[in-house]
N, C-alpha and C positions, 0 to 999 in steps of 0.2 A: 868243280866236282861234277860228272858227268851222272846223269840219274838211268836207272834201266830199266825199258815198260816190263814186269809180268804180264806175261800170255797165257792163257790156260789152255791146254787143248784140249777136242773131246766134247762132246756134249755135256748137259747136267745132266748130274743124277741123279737116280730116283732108290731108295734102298725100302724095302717095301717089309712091312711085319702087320701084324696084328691076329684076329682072330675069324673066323665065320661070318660074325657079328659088326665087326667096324675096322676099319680100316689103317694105317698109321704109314707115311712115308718120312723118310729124309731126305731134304733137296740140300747137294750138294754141287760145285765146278758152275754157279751161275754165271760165272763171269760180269761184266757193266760194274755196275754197283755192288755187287756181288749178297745182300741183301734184300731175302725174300719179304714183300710188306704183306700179300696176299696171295691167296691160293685156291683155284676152284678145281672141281673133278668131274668127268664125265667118265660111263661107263657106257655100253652100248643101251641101255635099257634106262636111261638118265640123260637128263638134261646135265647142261653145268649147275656142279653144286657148291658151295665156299666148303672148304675145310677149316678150322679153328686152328689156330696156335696152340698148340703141346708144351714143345721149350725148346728154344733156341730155332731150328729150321727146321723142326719133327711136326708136323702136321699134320690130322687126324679127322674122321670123319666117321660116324652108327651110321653104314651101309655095307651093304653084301655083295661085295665087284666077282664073285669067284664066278669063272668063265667067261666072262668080258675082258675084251680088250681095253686099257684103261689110260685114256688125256689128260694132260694138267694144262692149265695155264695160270702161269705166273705173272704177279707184277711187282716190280722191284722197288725201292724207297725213291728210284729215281725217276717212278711214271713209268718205265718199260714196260713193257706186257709181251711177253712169248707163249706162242702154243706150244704142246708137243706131242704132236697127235699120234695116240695108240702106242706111246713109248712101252705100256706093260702088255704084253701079246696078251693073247685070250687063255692059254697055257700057262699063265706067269703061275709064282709060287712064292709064300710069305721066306721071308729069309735073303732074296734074292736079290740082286742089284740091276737097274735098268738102263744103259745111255738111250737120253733123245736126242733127236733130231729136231732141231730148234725152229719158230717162224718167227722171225719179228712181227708185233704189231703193231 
């Protein structure tokens, strides 16, 4: 029996909601391990922050990104850690869906 790798293409993504008040992403298309363990945020007016676990890959953070351009970086259950800087423009908008542009670290 011949096995066959999935590929994903495409950056991960980032599906962005919340309120004024706090913030809430979905990370989805990680690829590797495909398994988010951890997750920080930076805005332009912020250091990196951790974001907490919601449920499942919904991630969340009581901060106010609106008019920053906004980073994550990820690390996945298998030690990975990718940036992905300024994936949500300074214009983003809750409801919206964001590909990045990945770095390994």
């Amino acid at each position: 029996m011949n096995s066959v790798k999935c590929l994903r293409e495409g950056g991960v993504r980032f599906s962005v909601s919340g309120k004024s008040f706090f913030f809430t992403v979905l990370i989805s298309n990680v690829g590797g391990a495909g398994d988010v363990r951890s997750v920080k945020i930076k805005g332009t007016e912020s250091g990196w922050l951790d974001m907490g676990r919601n449920w499942g890959q919904i991630w969340h953070i009581n901060l106010d990104l609106t008019g920053q351009p906004v980073s994550f970086e990820l690390t996945s259950s298998d030690g990975t850690t990718m940036t992905n800087f300024n994936v949500v423009p300074k214009d983003w908008e809750f409801g919206k869906t964001y590909t990045g542009k990945q770095f390994l670290l």
